[in-house]
N, C-alpha and C positions, 0 to 999 in steps of 0.2 A: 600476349598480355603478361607482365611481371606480376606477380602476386605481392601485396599490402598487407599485412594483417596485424593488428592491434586491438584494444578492447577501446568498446567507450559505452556511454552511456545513453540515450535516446530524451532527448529533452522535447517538450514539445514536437513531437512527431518527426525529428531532425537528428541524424545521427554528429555528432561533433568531433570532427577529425582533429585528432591529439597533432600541434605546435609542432612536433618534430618528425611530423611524414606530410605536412601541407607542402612543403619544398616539393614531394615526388611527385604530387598529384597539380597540374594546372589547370588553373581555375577555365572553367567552360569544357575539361575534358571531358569523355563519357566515358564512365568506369563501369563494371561487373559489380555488383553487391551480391556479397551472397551472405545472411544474417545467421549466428546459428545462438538463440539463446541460452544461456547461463541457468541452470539446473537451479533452484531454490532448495540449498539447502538448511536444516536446522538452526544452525548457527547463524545464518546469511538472513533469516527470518528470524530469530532474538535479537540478532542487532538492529534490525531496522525495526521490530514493531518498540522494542525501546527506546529508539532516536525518537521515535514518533508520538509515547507519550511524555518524553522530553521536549518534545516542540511544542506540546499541548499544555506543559502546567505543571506535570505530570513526574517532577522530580526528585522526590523521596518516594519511600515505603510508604509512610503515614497516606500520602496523595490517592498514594496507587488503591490501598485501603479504601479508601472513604470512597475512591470510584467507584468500588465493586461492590461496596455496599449502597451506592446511592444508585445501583442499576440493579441490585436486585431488589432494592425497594420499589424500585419504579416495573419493576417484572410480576411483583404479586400484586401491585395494585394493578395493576393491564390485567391480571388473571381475575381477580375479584370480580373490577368491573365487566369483564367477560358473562361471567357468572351469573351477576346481577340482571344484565341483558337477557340473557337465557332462561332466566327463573321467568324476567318478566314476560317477556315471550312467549314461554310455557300460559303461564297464567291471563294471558292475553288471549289465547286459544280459545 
């Protein structure tokens, strides 16, 4: 076996062999995989959860703001009504 090795990405469960080694490999051959994941680094996760609230809307400051305030609004009112349940609960007792 000659060994292959390049990076690629996993799309839909499908490893997609980079344009310039599909010449080596023929189609219906039976190759060796051997997969060795990429480490998530710091940086490697700021860049993608950024892409990601760029994909969502998510494209200034101001945006990102108003998120994190409209999710911890949405965190005390979940805690309230928790609360609320609980008293009645109690008091249902």
């Amino acid at each position: 076996m000659t060994p292959v090795e390049f990076q690629a990405k996993i799309e839909n469960g499908a490893i997609i062999v980079p344009e310039e080694y599909r010449q080596q490999l023929a189609n219906g051959e039976t190759v060796k995989i051997i997969v060795l994941k990429q480490e998530q680094t710091w940086e490697n996760f700021s860049q993608q959860f950024h892409q990601a609230l760029v994909d969502a809307g998510y494209d200034s400051r101001e945006k990102i703001l108003d998120l994190v305030q409209e999710v911890k609004r949405e965190m005390a009112e979940e805690r309230q009504q928790r609360l609320v349940n609980r008293q009645s609960d109690v008091s249902a007792s």
